[in-house]
Backbone as ProteinMPNN parsed JSONL, in Angstrom:
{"seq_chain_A": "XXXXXXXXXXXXXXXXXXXXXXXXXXXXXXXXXXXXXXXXXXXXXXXXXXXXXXXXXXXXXXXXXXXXXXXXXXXXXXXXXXXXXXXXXXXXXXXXXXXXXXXXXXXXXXXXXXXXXXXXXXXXXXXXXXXXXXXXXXXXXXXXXXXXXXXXXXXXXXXXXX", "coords_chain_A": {"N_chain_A": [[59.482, 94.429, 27.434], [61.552, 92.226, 26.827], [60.125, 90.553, 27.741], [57.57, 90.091, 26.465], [58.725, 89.229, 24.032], [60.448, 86.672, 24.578], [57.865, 85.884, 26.018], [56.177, 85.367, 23.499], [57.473, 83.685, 21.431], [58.073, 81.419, 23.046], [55.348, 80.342, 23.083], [55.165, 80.304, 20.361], [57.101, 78.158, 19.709], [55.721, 76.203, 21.456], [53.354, 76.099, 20.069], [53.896, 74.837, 17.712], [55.231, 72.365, 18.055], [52.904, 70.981, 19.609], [51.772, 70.664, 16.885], [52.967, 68.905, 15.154], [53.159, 66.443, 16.733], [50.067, 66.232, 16.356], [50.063, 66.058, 13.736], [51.671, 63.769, 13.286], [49.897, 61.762, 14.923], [47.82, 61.415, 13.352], [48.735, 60.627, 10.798], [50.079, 58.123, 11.618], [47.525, 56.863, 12.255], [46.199, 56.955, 10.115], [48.101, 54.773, 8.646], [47.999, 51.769, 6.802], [48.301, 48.684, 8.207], [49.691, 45.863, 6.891], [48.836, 43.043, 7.761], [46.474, 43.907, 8.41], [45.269, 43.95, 6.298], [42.74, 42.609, 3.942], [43.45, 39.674, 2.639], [43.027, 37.517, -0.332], [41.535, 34.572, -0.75], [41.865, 31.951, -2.103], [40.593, 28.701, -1.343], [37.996, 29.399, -0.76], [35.122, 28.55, -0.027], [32.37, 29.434, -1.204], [33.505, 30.362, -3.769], [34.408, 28.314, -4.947], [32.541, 26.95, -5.321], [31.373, 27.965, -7.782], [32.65, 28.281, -9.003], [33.232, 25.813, -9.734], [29.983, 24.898, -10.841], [29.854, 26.775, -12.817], [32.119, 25.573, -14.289], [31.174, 23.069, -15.349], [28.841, 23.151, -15.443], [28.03, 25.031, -17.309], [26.721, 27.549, -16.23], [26.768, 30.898, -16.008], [26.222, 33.072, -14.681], [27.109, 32.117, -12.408], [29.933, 31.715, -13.145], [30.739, 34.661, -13.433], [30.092, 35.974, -11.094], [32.646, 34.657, -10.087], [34.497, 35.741, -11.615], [34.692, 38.29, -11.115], [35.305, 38.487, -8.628], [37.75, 37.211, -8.331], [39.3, 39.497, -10.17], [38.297, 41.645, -8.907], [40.093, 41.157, -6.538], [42.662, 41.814, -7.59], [43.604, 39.376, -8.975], [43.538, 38.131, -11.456], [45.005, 37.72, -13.429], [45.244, 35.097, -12.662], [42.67, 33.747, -12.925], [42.82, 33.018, -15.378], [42.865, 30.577, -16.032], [40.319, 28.879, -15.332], [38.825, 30.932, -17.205], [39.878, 29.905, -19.662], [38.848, 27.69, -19.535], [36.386, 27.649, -19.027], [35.665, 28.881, -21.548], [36.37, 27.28, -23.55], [35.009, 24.549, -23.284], [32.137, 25.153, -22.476], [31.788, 27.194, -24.875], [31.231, 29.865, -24.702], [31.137, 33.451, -24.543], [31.188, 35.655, -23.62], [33.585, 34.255, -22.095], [35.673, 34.348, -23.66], [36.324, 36.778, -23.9], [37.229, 37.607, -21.987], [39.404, 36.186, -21.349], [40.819, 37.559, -23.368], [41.563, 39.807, -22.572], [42.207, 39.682, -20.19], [45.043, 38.133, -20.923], [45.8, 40.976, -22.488], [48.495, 43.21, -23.499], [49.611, 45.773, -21.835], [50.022, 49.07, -23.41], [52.382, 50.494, -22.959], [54.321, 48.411, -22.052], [57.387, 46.865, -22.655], [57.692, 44.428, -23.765], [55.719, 44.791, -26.283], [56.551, 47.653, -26.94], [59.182, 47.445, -27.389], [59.527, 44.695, -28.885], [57.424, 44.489, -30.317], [55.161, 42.788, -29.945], [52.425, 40.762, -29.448], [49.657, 38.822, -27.758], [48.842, 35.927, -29.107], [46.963, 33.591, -28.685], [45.094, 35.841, -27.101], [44.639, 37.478, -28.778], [43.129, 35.629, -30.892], [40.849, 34.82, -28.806], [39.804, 36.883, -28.757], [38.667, 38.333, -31.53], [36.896, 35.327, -31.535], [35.163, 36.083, -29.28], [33.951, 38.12, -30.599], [32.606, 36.939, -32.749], [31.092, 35.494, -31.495], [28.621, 36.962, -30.386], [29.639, 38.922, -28.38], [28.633, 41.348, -26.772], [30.978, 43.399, -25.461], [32.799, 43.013, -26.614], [31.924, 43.786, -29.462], [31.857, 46.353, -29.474], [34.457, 47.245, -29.41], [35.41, 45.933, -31.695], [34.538, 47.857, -33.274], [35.046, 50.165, -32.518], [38.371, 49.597, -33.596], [38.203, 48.608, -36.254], [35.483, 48.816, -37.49], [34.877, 51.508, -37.271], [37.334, 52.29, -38.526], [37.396, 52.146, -41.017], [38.312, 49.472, -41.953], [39.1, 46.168, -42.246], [37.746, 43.319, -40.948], [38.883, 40.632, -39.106], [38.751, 37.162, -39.226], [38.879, 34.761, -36.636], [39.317, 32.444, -37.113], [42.033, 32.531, -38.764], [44.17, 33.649, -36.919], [45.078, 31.113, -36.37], [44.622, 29.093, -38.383], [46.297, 29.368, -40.998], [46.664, 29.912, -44.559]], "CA_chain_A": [[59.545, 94.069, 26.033], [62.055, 90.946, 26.351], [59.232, 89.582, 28.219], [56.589, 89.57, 25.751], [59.468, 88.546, 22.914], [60.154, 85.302, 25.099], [56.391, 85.093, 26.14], [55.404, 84.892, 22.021], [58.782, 82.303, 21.422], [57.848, 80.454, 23.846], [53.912, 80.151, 22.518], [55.203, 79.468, 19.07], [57.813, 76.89, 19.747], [54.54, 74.694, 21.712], [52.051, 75.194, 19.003], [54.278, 73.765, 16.316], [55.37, 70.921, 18.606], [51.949, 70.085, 18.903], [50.691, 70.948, 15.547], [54.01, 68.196, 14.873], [51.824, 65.272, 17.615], [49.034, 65.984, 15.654], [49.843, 65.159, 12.434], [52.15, 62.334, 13.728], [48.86, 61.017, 15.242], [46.859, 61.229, 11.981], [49.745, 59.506, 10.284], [49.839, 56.784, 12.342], [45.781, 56.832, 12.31], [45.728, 56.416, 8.093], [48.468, 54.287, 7.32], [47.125, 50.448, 7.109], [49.668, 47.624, 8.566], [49.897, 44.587, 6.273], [48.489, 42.526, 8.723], [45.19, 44.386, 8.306], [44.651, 44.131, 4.614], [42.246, 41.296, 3.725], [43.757, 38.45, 1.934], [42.231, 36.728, -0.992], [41.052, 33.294, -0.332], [41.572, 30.741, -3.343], [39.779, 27.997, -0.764], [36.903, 29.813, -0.391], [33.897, 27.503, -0.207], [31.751, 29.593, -1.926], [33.771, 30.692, -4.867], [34.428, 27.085, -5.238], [31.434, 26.467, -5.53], [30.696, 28.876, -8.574], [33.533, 27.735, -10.18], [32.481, 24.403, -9.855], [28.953, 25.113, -11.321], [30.278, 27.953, -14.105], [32.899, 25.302, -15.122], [30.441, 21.731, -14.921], [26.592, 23.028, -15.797], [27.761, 26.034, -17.904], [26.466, 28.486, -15.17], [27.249, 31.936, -16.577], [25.572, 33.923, -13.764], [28.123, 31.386, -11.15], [31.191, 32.543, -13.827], [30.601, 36.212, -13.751], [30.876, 36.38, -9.789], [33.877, 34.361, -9.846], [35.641, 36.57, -12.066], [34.547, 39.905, -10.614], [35.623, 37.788, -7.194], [39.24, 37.341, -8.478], [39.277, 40.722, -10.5], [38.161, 42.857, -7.646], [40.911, 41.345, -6.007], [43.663, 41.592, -8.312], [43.71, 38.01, -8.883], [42.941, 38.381, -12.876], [45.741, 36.569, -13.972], [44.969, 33.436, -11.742], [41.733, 33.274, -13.229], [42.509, 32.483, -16.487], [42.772, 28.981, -16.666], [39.107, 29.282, -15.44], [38.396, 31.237, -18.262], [39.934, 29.305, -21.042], [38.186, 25.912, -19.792], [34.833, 27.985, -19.484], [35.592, 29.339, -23.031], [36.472, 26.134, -25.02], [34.067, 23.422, -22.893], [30.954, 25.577, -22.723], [31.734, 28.076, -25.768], [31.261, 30.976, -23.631], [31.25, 34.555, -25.49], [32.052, 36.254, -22.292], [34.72, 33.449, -20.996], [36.572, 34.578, -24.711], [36.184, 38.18, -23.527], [38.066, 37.637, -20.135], [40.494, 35.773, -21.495], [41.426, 38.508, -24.552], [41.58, 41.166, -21.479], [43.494, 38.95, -19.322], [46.462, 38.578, -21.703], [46.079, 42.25, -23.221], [49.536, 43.287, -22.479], [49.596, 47.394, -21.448], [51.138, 50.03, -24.646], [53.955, 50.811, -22.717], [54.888, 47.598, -22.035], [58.785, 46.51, -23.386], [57.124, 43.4, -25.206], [55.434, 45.399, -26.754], [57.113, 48.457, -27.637], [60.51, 47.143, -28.164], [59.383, 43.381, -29.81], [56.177, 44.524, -31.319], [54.715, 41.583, -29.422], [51.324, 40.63, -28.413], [49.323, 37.391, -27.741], [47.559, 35.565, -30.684], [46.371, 33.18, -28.456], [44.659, 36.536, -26.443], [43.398, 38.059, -30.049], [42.455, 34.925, -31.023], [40.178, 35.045, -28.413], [38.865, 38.639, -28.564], [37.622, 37.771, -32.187], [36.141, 34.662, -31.559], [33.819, 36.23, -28.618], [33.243, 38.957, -31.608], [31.83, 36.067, -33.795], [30.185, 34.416, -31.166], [28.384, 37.954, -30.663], [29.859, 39.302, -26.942], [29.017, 43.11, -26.657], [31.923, 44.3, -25.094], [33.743, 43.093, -28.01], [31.415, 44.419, -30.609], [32.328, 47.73, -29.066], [36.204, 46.967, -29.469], [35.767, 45.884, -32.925], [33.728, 49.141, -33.873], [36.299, 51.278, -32.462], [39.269, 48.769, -33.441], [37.918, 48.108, -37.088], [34.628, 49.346, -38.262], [35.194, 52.715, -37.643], [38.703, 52.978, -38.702], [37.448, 51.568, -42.372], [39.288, 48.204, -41.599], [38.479, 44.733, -42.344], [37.204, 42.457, -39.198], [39.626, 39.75, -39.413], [38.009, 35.919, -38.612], [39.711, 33.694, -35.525], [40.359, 31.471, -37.981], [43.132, 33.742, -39.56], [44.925, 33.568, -36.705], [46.049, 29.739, -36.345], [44.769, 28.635, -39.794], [46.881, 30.176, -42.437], [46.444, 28.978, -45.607]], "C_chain_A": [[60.164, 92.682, 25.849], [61.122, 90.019, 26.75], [57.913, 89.687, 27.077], [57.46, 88.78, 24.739], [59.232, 87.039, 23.657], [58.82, 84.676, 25.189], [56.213, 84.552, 24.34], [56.343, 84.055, 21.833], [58.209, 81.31, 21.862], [56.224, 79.798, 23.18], [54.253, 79.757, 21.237], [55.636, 78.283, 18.969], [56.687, 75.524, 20.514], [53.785, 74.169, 20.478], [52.601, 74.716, 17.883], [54.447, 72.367, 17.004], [53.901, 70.117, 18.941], [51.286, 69.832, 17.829], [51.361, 68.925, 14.913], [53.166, 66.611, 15.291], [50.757, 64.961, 17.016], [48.743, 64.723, 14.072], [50.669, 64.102, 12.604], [50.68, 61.228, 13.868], [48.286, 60.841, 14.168], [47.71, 60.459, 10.857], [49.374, 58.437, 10.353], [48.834, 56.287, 12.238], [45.206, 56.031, 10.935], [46.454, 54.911, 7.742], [47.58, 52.483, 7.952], [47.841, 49.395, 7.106], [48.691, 46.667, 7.239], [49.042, 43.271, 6.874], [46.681, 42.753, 8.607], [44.78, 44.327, 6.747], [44.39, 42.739, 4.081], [42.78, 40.199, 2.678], [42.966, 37.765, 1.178], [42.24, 34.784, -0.467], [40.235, 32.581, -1.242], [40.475, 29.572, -2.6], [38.601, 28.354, -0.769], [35.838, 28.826, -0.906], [32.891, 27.927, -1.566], [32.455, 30.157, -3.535], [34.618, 29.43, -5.71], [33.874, 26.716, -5.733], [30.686, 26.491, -7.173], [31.489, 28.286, -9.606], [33.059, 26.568, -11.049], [30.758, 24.052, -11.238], [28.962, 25.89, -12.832], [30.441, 26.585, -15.42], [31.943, 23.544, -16.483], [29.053, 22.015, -15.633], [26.675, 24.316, -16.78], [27.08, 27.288, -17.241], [27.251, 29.834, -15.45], [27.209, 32.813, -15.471], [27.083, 33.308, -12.383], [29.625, 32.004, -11.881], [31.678, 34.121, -13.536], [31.323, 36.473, -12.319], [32.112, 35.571, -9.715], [35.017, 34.811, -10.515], [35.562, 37.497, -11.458], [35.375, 39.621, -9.459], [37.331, 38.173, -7.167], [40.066, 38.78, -9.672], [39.804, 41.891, -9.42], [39.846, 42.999, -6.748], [42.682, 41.588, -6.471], [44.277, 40.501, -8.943], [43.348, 37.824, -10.223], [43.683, 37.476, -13.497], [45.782, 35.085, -13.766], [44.214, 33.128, -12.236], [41.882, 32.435, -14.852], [42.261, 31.409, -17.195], [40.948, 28.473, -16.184], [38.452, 29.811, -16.836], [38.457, 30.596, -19.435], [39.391, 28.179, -21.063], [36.922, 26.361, -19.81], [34.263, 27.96, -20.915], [35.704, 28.22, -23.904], [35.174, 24.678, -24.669], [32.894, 23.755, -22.93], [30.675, 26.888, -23.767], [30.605, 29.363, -25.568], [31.533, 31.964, -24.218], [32.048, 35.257, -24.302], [33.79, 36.019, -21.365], [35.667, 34.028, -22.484], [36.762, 36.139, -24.46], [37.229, 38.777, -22.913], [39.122, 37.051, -20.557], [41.357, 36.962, -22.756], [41.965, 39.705, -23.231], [42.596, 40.853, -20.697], [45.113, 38.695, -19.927], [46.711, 39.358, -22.685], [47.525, 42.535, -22.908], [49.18, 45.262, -22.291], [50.591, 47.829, -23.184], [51.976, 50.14, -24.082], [54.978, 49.734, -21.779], [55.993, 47.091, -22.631], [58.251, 45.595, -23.948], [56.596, 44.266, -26.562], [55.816, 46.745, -27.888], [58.282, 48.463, -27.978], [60.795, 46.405, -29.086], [58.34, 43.475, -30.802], [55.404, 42.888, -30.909], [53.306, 41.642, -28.94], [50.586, 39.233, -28.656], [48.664, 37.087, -28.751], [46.404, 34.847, -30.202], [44.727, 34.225, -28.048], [43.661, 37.266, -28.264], [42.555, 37.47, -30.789], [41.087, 34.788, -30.211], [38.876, 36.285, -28.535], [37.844, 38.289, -30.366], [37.0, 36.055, -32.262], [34.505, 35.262, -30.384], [33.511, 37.515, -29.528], [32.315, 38.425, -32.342], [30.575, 35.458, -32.713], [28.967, 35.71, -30.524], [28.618, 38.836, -29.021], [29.419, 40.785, -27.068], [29.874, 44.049, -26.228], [32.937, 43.862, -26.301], [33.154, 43.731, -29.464], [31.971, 46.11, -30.306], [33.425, 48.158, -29.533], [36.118, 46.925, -30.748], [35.431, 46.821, -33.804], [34.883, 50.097, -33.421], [37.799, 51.011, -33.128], [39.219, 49.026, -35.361], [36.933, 49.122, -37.719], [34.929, 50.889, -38.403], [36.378, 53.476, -38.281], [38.343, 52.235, -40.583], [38.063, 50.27, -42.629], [38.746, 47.11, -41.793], [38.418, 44.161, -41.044], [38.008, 41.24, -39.591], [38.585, 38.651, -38.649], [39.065, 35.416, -37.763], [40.266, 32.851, -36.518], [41.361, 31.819, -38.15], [44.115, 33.729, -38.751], [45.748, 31.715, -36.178], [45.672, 29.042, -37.599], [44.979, 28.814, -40.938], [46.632, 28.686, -43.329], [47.836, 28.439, -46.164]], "O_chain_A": [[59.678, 91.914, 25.019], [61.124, 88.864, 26.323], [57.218, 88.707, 27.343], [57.05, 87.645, 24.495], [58.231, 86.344, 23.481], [58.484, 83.567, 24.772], [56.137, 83.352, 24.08], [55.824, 83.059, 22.337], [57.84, 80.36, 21.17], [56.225, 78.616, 22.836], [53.633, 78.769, 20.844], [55.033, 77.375, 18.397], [56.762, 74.321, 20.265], [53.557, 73.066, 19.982], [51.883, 74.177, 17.041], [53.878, 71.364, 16.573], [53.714, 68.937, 18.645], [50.392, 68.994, 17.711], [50.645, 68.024, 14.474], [52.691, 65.834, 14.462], [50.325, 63.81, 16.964], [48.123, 63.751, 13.64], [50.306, 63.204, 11.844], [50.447, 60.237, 13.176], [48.228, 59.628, 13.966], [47.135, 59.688, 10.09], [48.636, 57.781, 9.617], [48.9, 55.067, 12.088], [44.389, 55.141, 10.701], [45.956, 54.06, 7.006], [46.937, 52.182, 8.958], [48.147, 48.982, 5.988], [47.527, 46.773, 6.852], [48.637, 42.506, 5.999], [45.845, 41.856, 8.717], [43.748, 44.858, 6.336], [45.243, 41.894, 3.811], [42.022, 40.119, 1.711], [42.032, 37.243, 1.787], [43.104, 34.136, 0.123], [39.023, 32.436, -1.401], [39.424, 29.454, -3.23], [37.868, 27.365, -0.787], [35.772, 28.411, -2.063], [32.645, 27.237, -2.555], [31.628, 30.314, -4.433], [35.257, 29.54, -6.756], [34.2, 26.045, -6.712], [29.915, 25.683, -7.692], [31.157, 27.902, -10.727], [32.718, 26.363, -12.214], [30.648, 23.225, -12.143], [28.211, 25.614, -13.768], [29.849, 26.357, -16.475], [32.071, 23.207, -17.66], [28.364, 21.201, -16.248], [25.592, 24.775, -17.143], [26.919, 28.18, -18.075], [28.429, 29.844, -15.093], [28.27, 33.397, -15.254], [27.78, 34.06, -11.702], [30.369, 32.702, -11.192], [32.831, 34.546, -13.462], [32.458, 36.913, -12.134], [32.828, 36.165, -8.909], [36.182, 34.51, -10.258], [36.675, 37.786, -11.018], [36.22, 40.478, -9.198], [37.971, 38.948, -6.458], [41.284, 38.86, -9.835], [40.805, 42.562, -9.17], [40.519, 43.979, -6.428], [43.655, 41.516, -5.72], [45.398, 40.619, -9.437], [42.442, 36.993, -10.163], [43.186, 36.51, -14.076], [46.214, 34.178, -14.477], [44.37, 31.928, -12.462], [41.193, 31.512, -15.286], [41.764, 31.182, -18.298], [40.447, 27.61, -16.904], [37.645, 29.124, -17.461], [37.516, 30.558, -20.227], [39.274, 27.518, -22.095], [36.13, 25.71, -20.491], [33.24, 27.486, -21.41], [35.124, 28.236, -24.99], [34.617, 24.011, -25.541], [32.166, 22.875, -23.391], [29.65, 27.559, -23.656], [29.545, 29.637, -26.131], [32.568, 31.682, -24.822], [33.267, 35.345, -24.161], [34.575, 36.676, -20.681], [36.817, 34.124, -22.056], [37.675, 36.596, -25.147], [37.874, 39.815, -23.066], [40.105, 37.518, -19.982], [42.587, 36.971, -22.794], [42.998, 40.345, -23.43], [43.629, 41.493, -20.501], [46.141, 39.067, -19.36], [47.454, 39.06, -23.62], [47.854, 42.003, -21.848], [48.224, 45.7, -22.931], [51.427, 47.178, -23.811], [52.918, 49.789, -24.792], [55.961, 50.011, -21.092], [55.521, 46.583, -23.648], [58.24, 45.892, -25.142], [57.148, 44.269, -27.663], [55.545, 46.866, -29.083], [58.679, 49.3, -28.788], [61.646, 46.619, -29.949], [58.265, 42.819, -31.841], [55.219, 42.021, -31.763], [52.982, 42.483, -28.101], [50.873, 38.562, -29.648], [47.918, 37.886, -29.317], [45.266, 34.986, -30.651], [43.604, 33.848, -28.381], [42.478, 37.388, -28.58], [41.575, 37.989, -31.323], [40.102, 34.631, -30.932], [37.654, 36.396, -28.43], [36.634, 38.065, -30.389], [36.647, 35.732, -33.396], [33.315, 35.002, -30.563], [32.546, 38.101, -29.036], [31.308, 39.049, -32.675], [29.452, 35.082, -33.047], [28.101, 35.018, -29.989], [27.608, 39.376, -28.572], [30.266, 41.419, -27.697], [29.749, 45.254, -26.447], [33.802, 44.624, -26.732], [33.882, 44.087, -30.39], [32.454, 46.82, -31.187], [33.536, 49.275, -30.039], [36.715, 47.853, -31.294], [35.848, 46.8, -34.962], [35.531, 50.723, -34.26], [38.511, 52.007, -33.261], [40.189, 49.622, -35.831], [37.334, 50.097, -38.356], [35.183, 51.42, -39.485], [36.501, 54.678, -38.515], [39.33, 51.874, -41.224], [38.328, 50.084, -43.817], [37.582, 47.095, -41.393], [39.088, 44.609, -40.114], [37.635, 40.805, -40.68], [37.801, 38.981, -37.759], [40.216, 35.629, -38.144], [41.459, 32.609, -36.706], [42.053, 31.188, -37.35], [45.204, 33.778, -39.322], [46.871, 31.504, -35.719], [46.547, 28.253, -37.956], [44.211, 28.568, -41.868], [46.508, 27.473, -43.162], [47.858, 27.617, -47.08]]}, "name": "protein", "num_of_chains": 1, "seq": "XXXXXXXXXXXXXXXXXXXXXXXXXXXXXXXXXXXXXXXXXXXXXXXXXXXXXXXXXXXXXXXXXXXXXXXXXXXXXXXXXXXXXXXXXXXXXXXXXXXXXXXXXXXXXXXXXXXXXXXXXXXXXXXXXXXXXXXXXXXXXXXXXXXXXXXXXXXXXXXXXX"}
């Protein structure tokens, strides 16, 4: 009898120690060094390029991938000065879009919910690519406005008080 007790002891105390190896190994297997995680790349020839073309010939199609580019990568905030020279030099519905989005701030942001703060420059934006007729802002202003019975305020309104 003490010999089967020990025999089963003995059989449990392995298969946890390897069950233990295992998932060590699969650990080790998932996580993803620093080292390995691709780096954005402001130089990049070709998103130079787009810029270049977006910012220069009005190139909407060259704009688009160079936001999605610096989007994708978290790089949203970098872009903006992109956006606001797209938006005021080639009066760009889209480039007023990206820039309203780009300095949205979050609701539970402390500007926000402690100052009652948010950008004018950034809403300024959002209705001008409303006027200039963007569809992702017609959307915004239908949920924002039309549907709530609300007046559509003009861009003007916000830097040209009377």
């Amino acid at each position: 009898m003490k010999k089967i007790i020990l025999f089963s002891l003995t059989l449990f105390l392995f298969n946890c120690t390897k069950n233990n190896r295992q998932a060590n190994k699969t650990i080790n297997k998932d996580t993803i060094k620093k080292s390995e995680i691709p780096k954005f790349d402001f130089n990049n020839k070709e998103l130079q390029e787009n810029l270049k073309k977006a910012i220069l010939k009005g190139d909407t199609l060259a704009y688009i991938r160079s936001y999605k580019a610096y989007t994708i990568n978290g790089k949203d905030k970098e872009f903006l000065y992109y956006a606001v020279v797209m938006a005021e030099k080639n009066n760009y519905k889209r480039a007023y879009y990206d820039i309203s989005r780009i300095l949205a701030l979050r609701t539970d942001d402390p500007l926000v919910t402690k100052y009652n703060y948010s950008s004018s420059f950034g809403f300024y934006s959002f209705l001008k690519s409303y006027e200039l007729g963007d569809d992702f802002a017609k959307e915004d202003i239908n949920d924002f406005y039309i549907n709530e019975n609300k007046p559509v305020p003009k861009s003007s309104s916000i830097y040209c008080k009377d």
